[in-house]
C-alpha positions in Angstrom: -9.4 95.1 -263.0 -6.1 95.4 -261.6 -5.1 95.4 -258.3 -3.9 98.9 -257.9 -7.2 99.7 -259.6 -9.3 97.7 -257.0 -7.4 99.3 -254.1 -8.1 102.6 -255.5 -12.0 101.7 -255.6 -12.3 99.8 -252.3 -10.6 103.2 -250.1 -13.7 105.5 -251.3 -16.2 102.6 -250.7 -14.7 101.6 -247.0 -14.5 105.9 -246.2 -18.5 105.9 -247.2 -19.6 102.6 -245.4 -16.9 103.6 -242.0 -19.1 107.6 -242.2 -22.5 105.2 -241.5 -20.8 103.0 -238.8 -18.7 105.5 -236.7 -20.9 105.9 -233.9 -20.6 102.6 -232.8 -16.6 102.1 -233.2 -13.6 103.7 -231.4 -11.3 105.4 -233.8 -8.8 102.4 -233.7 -11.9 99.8 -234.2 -12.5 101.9 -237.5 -9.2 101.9 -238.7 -8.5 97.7 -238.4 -12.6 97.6 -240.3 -10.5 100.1 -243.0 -7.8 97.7 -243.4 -9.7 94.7 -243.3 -12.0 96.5 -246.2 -9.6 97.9 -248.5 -7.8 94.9 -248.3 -10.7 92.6 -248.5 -11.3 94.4 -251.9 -8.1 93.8 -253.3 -6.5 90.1 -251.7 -10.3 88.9 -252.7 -8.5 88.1 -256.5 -5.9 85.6 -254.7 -8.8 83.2 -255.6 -7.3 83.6 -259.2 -4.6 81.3 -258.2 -7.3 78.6 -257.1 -8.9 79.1 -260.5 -5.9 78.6 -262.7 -4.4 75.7 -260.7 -8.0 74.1 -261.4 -8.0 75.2 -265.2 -4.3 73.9 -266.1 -3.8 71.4 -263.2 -1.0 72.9 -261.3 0.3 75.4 -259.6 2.9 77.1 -261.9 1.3 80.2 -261.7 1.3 80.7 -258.2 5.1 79.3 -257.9 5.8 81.8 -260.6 4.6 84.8 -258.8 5.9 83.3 -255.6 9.6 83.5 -257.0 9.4 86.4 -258.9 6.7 88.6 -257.2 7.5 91.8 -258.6 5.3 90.0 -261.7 2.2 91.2 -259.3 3.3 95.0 -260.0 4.6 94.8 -263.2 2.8 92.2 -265.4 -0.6 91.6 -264.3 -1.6 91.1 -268.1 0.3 87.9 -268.0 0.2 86.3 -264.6 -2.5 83.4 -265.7 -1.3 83.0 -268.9 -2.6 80.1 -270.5 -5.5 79.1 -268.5 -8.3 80.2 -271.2 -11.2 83.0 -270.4 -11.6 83.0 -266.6 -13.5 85.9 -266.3 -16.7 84.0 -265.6 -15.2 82.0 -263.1 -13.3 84.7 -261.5 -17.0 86.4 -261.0 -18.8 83.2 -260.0 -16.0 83.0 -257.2 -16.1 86.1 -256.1 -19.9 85.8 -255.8 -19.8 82.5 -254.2 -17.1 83.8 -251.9 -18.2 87.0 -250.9 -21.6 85.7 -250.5 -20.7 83.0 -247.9 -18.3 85.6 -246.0 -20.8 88.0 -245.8 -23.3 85.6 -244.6 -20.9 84.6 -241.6 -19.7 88.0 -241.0 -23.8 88.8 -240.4 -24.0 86.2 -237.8 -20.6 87.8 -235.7 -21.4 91.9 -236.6 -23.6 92.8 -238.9 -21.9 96.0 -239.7 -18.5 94.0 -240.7 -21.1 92.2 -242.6 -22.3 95.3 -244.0 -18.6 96.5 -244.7 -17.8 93.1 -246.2 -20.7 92.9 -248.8 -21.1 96.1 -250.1 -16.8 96.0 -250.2 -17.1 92.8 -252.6 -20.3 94.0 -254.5 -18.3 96.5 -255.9 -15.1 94.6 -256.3 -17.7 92.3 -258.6 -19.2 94.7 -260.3 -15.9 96.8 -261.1 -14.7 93.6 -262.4 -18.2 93.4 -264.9 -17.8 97.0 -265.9 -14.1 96.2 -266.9 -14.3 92.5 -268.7 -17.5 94.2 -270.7 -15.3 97.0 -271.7 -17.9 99.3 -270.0 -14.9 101.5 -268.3 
């Protein structure tokens, strides 16, 4: 999915899981947990970078976005161009990734834990529902 796409998902998910945990936050708490959600659900795909420097063996994608960022808005097709099907890696990371940050959020606050795996669950399985041309 595409960023814009992930942000739109993530603000609907973070609203349902902040209704469950307001009790227990201050109205500013539950706005920086909103943030860190919604943007949790969308920065998550930076690991894409890590991914295509380890497929090609550089970092040329990530110094092509850095000096012409607008690629981020505008050609999100193309930015990893070249590095072969990634999809399963991109998953696996996102797995492996949200899996250990959710397990270290659960030892700090279990409701940022909460926040921060049901956040990347369905970043994941937005992610399946696209690449298997499901939605």
């Amino acid at each position: 999915m595409k960023s814009g796409e992930h942000f739109l998902i993530s603000i609907p998910v973070v609203g349902v899981v902040l209704t469950k945990l307001r009790e227990h936050y201050s109205s500013r708490q539950l706005g920086l947990l909103a943030v860190y959600g919604v943007g949790l659900g969308v920065l998550i795909d930076l690991d894409h970078f890590v991914l295509a420097r380890l497929r090609v063996g550089d970092w040329r994608h990530t110094v092509d976005v850095l000096r012409n960022p607008t690629r981020v808005f505008t050609d999100q097709e193309n930015l990893f161009e070249g590095t072969g099907g990634m999809a399963s890696l991109r998953i696996l990371s996102h797995v492996v990734i949200g899996g250990a940050l959710t397990w270290l959020w659960a030892r700090v606050s279990r409701p940022v834990a909460l926040l921060t795996g049901v956040v990347l669950y369905v970043h994941v399985l937005a992610d399946l529902l696209r690449d298997n041309d499901v939605v």
